[in-house]
C-alpha positions as a Markdown table, in Angstrom:
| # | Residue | x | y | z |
|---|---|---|---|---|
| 1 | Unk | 79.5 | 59.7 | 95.1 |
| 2 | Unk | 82.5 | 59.0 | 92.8 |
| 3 | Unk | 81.0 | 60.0 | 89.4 |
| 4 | Unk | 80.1 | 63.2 | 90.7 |
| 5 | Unk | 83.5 | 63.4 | 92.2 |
| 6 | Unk | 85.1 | 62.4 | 88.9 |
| 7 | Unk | 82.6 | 64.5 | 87.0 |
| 8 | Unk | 83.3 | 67.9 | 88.9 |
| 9 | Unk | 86.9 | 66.9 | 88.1 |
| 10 | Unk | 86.6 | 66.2 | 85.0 |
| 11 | Unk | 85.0 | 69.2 | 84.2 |
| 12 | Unk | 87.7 | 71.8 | 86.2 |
| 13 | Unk | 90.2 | 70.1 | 83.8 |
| 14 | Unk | 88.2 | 70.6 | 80.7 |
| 15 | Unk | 87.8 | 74.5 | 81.7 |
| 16 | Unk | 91.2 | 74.8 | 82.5 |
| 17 | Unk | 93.0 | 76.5 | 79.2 |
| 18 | Unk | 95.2 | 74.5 | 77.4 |
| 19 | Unk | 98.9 | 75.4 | 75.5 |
| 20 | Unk | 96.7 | 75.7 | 72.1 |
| 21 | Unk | 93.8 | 77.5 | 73.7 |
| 22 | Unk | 96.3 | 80.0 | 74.6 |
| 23 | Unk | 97.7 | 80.3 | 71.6 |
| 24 | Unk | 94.6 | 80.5 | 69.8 |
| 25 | Unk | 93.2 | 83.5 | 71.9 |
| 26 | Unk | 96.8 | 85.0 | 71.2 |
| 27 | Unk | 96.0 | 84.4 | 67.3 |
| 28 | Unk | 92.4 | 85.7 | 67.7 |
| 29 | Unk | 93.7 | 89.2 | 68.8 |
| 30 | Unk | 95.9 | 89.9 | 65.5 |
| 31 | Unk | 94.2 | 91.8 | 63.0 |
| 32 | Unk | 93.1 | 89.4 | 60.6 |
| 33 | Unk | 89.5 | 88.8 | 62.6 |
| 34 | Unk | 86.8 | 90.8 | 63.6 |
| 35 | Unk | 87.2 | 93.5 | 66.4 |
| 36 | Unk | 84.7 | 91.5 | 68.7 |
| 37 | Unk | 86.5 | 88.3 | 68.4 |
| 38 | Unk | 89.8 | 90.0 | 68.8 |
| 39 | Unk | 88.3 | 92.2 | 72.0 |
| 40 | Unk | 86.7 | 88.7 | 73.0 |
| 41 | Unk | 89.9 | 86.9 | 72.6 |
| 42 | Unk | 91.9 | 89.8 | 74.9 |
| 43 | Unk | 89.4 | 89.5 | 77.9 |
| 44 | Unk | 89.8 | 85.5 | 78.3 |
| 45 | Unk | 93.5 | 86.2 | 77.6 |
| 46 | Unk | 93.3 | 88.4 | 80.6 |
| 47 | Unk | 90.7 | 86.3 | 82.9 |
| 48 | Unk | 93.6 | 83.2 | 81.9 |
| 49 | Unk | 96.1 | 85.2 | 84.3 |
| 50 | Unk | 98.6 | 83.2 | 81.5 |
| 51 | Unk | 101.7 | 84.6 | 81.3 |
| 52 | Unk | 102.6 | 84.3 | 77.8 |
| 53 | Unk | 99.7 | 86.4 | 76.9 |
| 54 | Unk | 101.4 | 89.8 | 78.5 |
| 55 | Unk | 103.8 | 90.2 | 74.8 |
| 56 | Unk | 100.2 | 90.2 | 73.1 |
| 57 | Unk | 97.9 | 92.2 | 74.9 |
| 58 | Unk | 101.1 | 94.7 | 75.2 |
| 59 | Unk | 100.6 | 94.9 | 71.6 |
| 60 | Unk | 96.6 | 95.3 | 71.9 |
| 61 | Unk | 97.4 | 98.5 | 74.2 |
| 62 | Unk | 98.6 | 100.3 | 70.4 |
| 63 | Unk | 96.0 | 99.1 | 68.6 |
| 64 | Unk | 93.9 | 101.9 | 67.0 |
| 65 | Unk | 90.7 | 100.4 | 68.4 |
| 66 | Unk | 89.9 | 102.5 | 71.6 |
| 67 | Unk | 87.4 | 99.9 | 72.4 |
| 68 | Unk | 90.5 | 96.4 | 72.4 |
| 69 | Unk | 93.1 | 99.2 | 73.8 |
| 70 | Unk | 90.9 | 99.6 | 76.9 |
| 71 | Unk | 90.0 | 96.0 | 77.2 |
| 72 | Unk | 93.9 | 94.6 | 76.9 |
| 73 | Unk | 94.7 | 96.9 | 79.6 |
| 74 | Unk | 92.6 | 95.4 | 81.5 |
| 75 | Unk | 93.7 | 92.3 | 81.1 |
| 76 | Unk | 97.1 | 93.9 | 81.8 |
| 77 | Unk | 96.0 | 94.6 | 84.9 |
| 78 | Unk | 94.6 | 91.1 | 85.6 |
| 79 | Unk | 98.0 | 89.3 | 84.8 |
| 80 | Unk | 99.9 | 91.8 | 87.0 |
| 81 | Unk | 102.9 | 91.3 | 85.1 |
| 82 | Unk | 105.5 | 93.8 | 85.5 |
| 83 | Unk | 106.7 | 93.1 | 81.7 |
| 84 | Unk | 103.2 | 95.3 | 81.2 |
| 85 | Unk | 104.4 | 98.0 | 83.0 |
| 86 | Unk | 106.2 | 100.1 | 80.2 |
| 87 | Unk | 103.2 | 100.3 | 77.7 |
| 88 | Unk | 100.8 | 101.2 | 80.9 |
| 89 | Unk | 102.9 | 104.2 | 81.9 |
| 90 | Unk | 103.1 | 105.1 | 78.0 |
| 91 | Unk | 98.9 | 104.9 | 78.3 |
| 92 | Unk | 99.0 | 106.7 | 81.1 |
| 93 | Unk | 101.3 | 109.8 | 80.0 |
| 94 | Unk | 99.8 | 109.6 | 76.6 |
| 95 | Unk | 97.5 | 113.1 | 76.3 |
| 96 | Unk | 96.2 | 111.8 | 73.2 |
| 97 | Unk | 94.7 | 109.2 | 74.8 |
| 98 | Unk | 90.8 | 109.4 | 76.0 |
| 99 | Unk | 90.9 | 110.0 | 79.8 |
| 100 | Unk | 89.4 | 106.6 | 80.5 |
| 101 | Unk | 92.3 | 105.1 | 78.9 |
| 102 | Unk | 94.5 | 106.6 | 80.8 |
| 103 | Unk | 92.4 | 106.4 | 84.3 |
| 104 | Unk | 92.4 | 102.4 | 83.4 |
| 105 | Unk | 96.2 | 102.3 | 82.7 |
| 106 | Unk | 96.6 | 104.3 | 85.8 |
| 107 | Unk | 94.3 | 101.5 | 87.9 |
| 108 | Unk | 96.7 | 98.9 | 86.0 |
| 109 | Unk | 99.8 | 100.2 | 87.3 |
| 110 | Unk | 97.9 | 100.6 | 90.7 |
| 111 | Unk | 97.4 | 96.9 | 91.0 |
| 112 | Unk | 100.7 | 95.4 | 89.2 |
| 113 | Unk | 102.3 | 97.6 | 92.1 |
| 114 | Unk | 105.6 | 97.1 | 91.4 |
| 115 | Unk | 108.7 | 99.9 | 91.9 |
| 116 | Unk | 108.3 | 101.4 | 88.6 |
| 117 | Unk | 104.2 | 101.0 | 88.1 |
| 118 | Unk | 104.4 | 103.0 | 91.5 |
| 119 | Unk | 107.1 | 105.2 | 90.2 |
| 120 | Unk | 105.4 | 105.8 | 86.9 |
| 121 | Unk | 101.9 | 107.2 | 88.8 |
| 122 | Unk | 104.0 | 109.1 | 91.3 |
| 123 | Unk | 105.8 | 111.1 | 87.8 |
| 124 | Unk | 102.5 | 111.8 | 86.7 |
| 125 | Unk | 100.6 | 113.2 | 89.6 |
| 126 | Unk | 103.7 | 115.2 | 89.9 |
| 127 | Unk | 103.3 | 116.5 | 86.5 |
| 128 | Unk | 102.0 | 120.0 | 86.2 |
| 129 | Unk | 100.2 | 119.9 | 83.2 |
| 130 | Unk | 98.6 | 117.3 | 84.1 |
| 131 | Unk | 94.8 | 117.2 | 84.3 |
| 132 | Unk | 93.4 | 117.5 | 87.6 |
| 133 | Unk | 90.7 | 114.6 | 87.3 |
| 134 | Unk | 93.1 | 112.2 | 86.3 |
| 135 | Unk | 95.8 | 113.4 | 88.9 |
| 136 | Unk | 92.5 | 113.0 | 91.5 |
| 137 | Unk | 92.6 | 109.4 | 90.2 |
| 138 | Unk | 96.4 | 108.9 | 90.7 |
| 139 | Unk | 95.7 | 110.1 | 94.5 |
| 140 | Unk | 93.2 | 108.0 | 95.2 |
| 141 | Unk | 95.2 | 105.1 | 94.1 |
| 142 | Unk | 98.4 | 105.4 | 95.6 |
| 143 | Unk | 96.9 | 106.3 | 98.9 |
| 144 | Unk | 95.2 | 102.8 | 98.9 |
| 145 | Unk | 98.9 | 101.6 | 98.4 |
| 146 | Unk | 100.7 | 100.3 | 101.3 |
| 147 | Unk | 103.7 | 102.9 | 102.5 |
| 148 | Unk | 106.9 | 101.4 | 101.8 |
């Protein structure tokens, strides 16, 4: 009964990501590898929860790859750091952006549900040019938000 004991231990510490994992998944998203190592590297960054890997995937948001920009705001939105908050609301209000871009950075913002994610949906619904499938998006969040 102790081995397995000591086994299942042993292997929830092994899975459990370490200071240089982190920082190699961080290294993975730069530039220098392939796109599906870097897009790889952003979803496990994401599905860490780690803090430190907010300051990255931020930078993933501008990549020019629709594909990593839509998977780091994701993971954005799996941290639920308010330090991601910024570059989601620049997703969000960004026209040039495909809509699912900006319906995920919209969902983001949803769940990091801070003052100024909540803020930053509320000043786009409100816009007027604003689409009205992506405003129909915005609703349907916030109203799933507790009043405060």
């Amino acid at each position: 009964m102790g081995l397995i004991v000591n086994t299942s231990a042993e292997e929830w510490y092994g899975s459990m990501p370490r200071p240089a994992g982190i920082y190699r998944l961080i290294d993975k998203t730069m530039n220098d590898h392939s796109l599906q190592e870097r897009t790889w590297a952003v979803i496990a960054l994401g599905e860490s929860r780690d803090p430190r890997a907010v300051h990255p995937l931020i930078d993933c948001c501008r990549d020019k790859h629709e594909e990593l920009r839509w998977h780091a705001i994701g993971a954005l939105e799996m941290i639920r750091s308010g330090r991601g908050v910024d570059v989601l609301i620049e997703k969000l209000r960004d026209t040039g952006e495909p809509e699912r871009i900006r319906a995920r950075a919209a969902t983001a913002l949803a769940a990091i549900g801070s003052l100024s994610a909540i803020e930053g949906l509320k000043v786009t619904l409100e816009a007027e040019a604003e689409g009205s499938a992506l405003r129909a998006v915005i609703r349907r969040l916030l109203a799933r938000k507790p009043a405060d």
